[in-house]
C-alpha positions in Angstrom: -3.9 -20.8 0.3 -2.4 -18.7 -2.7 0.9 -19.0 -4.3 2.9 -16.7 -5.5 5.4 -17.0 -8.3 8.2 -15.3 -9.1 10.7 -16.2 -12.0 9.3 -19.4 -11.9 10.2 -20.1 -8.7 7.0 -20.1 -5.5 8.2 -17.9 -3.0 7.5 -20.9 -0.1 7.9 -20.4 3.4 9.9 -16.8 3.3 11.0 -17.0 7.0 13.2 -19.8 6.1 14.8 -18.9 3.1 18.3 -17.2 4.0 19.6 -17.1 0.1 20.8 -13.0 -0.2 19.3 -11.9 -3.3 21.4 -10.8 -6.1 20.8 -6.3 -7.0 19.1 -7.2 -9.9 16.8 -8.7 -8.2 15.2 -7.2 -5.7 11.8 -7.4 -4.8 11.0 -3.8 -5.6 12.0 -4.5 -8.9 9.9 -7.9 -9.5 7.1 -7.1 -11.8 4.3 -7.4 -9.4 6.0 -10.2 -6.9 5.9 -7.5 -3.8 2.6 -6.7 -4.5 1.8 -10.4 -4.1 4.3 -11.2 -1.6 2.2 -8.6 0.5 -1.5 -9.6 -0.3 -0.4 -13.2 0.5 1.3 -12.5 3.7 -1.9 -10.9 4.9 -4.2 -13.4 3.6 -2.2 -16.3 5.0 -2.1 -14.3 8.6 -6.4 -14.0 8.4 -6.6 -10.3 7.9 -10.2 -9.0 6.9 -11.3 -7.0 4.3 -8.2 -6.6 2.0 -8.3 -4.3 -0.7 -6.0 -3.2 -2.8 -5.8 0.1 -5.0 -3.7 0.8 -7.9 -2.1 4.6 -7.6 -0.1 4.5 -10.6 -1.4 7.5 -12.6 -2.9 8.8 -9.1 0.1 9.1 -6.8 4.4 9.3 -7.3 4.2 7.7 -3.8 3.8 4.1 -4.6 2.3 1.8 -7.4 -0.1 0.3 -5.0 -1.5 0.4 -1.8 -3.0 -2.2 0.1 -5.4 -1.8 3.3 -6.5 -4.2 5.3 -8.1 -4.8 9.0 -7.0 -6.9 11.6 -9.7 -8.0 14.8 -7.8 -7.0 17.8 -4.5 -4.5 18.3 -2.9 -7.4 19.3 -4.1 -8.9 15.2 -3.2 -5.9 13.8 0.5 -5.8 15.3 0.5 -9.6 14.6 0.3 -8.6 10.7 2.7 -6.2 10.8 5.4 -7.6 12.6 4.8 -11.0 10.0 4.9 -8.7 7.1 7.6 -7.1 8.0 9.7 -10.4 9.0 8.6 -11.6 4.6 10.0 -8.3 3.4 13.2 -8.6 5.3 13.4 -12.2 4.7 13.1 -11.9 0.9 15.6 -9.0 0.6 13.6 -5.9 1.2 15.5 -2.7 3.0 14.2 0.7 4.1 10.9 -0.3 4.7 9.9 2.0 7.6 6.7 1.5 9.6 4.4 3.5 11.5 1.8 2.9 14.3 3.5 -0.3 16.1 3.0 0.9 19.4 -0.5 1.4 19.3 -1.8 -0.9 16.9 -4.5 0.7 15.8 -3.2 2.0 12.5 0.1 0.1 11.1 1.7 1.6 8.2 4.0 -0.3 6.2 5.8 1.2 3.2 7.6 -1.2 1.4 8.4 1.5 -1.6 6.2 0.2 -4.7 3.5 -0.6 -2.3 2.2 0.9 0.7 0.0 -1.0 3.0 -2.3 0.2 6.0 -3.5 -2.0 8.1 -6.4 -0.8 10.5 -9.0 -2.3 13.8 -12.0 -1.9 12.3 -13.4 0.8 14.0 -10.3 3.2 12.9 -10.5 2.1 9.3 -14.3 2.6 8.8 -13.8 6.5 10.5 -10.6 7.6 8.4 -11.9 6.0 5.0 -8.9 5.6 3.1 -10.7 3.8 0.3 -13.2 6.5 -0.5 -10.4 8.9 -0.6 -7.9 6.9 -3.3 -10.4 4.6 -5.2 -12.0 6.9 -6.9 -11.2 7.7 -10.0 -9.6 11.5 -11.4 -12.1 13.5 -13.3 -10.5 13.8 -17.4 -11.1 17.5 -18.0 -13.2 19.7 -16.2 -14.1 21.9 -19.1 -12.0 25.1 -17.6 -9.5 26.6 -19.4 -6.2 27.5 -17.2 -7.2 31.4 -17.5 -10.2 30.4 -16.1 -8.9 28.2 -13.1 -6.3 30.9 -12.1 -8.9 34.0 -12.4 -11.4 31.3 -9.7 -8.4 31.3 -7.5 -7.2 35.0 -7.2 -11.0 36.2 -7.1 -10.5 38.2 -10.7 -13.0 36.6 -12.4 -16.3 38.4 -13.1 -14.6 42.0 -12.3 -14.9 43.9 -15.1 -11.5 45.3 -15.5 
């Protein structure tokens, strides 16, 4: 079992702790902490197959996302509904969630991360991982006169 750390302090059974946190310190603000509050919740619950990307430089959305895969629709609800219950517990608000009623896709976005957590069989067909791992090509060698003239067919005309 991991622990995470924050300030010092382990964050310890979070369904427990009833402490309101101060502004300053709220998890979205924690260096990293909500990032870790969220790969331990879903380790601790036995999800499979976590992975977790880093979008900053990729996406304004959210510094990371997380995806996981639960066995059943029951599992995969199960992880939610427990993640969800730590984010709440620890001071997290606005963190809106799709998919609950089916359970086949849950999406959790906690702000700074984003987490998706998938049955198998749903997770291996939509591919999110292929999609935001990879990394963004540097330069592709095209000017910007170039790129527009590609767009608006100009390109090659003679004019």
């Amino acid at each position: 079992m991991s622990l995470c750390f924050v300030f010092g302090q382990k964050w310890g059974n979070a369904l427990s702790d009833k402490k309101p946190l101060a502004q300053s310190q709220r998890p979205d603000q924690w260096d990293g902490s909500l990032h870790n509050l969220v790969l331990d919740s879903l380790d601790d619950d036995l999800a499979q197959d976590i992975t977790s990307i880093d979008l900053s430089g990729k996406s304004a959305i959210a510094d990371h996302m997380v995806i996981a895969t639960g066995r059943s629709q029951r599992h995969v609800g199960a992880l939610a509904d427990h993640l969800l219950r730590k984010l709440k517990a620890v001071g997290c608000k606005n963190v809106r969630t799709e998919g609950q009623n089916a359970c086949d896709w849950v999406l959790v976005d906690a702000g700074d991360v984003v987490v998706h957590i998938f049955r198998a069989e749903v997770r291996a067909f939509y591919g999110l991982e292929k999609m935001w791992a990879s990394e963004l090509p540097e330069d592709t060698g095209l000017s910007h006169e170039a790129d527009t003239n590609d767009r608006t067919g100009q390109a090659g005309l003679g004019a």
